[in-house]
C-alpha positions as CSV (number, residue, x, y, z in Angstrom):
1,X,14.6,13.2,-7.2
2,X,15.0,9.8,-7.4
3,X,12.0,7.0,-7.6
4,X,11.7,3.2,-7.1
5,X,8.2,1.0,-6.9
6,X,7.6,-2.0,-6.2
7,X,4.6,-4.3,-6.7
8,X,2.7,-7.5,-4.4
9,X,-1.1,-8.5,-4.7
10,X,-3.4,-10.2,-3.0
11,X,-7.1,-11.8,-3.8
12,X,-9.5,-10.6,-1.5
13,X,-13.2,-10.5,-0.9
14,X,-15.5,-7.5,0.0
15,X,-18.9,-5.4,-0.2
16,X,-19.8,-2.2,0.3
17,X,-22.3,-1.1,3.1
18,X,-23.1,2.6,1.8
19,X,-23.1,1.8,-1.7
20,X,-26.2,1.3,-4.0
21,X,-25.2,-0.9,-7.1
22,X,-23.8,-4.3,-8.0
23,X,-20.7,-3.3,-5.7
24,X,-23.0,-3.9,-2.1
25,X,-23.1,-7.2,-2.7
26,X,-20.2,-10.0,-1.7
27,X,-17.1,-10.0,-4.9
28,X,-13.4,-10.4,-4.9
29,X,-11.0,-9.1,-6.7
30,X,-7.6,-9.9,-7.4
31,X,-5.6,-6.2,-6.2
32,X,-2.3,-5.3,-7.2
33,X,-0.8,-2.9,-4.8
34,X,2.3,-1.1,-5.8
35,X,4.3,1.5,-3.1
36,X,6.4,4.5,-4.3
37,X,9.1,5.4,-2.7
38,X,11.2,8.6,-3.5
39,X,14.1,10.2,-2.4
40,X,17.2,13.1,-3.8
41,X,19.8,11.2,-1.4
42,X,21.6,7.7,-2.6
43,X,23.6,5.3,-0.5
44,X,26.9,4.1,-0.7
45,X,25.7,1.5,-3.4
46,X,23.9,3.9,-5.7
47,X,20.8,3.0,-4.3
48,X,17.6,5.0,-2.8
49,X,16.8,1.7,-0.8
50,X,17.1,-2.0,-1.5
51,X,14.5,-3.2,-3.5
52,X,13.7,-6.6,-1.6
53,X,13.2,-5.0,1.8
54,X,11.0,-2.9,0.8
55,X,9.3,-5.0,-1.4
56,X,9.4,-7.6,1.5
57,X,7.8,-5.3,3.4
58,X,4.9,-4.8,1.1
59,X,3.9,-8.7,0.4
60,X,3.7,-9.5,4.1
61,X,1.2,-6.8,4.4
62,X,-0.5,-7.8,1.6
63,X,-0.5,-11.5,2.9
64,X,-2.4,-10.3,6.0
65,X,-5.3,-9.3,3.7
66,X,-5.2,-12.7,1.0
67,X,-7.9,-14.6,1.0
68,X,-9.9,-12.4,3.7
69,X,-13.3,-11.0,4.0
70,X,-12.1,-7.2,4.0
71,X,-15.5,-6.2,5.5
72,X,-14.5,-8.2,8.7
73,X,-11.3,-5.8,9.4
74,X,-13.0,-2.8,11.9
75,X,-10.5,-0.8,10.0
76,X,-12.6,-0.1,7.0
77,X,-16.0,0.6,8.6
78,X,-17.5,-1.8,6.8
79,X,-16.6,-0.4,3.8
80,X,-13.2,-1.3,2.4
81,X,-13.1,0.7,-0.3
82,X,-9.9,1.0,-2.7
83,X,-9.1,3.9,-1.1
84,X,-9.7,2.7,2.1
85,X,-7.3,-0.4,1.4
86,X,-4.7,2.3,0.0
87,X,-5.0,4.0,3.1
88,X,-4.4,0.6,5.3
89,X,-0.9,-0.2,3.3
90,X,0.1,2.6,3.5
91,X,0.0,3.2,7.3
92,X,0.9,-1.0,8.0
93,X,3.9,-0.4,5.0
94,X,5.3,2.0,7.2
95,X,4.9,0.0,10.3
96,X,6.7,-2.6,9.0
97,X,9.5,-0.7,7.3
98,X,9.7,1.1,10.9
99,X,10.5,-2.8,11.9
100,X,12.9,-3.0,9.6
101,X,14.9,-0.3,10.7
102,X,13.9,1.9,7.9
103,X,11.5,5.1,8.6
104,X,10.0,5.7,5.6
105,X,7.9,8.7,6.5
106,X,7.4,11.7,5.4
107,X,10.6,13.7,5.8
108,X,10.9,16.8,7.8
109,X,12.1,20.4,5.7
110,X,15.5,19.6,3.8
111,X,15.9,15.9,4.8
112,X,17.0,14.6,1.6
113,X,15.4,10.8,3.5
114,X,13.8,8.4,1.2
115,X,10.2,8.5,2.0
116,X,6.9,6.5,0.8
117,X,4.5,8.9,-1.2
118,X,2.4,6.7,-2.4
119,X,0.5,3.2,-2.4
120,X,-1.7,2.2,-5.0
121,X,-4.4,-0.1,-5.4
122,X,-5.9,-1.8,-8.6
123,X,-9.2,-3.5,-8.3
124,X,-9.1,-4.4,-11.7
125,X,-6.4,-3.6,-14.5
126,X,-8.1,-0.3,-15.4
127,X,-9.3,0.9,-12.1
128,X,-7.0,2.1,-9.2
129,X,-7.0,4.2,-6.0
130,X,-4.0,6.3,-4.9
131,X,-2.8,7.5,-1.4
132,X,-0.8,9.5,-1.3
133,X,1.5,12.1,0.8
């Protein structure tokens, strides 16, 4: 099985409704985001898929978030939690591969397909959320 990732980030604000701490109160961070993307089946080049689309892919997704109030996106409930925002690239990742031309998603039984499997999200160096397929 074969396995690229690529990374983007974007600086963000946010709070967290439901939670009781320091974290309910309005903070930023400055997320890193990487996507995995995995395959058993090369192209003609040697490749499982060209770095810069995908990577393109995953910086104009993470453009729509910079510099936003993640709290005012209905998608998170009010509560854009990493895993939440992990979530959201995810599903917009795929969208925008889909655009591309490329369908990234999950393959069916024996497609050999590249697929993404995962998207993570650091908060801070040594904190990170993972979704994953």
């Amino acid at each position: 099985m074969y396995q690229v990732r690529v990374e983007a980030d974007f600086a963000a604000a946010h709070f967290l409704k439901d939670y009781h701490g320091k974290c309910e109160n309005l903070h930023g961070h400055n997320y890193k985001v990487f996507a995995h993307v995995k395959g058993s089946k090369l192209d003609e080049g040697g490749m499982l898929l060209d770095f810069s689309i995908l990577k393109g892919a995953l910086k104009k997704v993470c453009a729509s978030l910079d510099h936003t109030n993640l709290n005012d996106n209905p998608v998170f409930c009010q509560n854009p939690s990493a895993e939440r925002i992990a979530k959201y690239i995810y599903d917009k990742l795929l969208e925008e591969m889909s655009c591309s031309g490329m369908n990234l998603s999950y393959p069916q039984k024996d497609d050999s397909a590249a697929y993404l499997y995962a998207v993570d999200v650091f908060e801070t160096e040594t904190s990170r959320a993972r979704y994953c397929v």
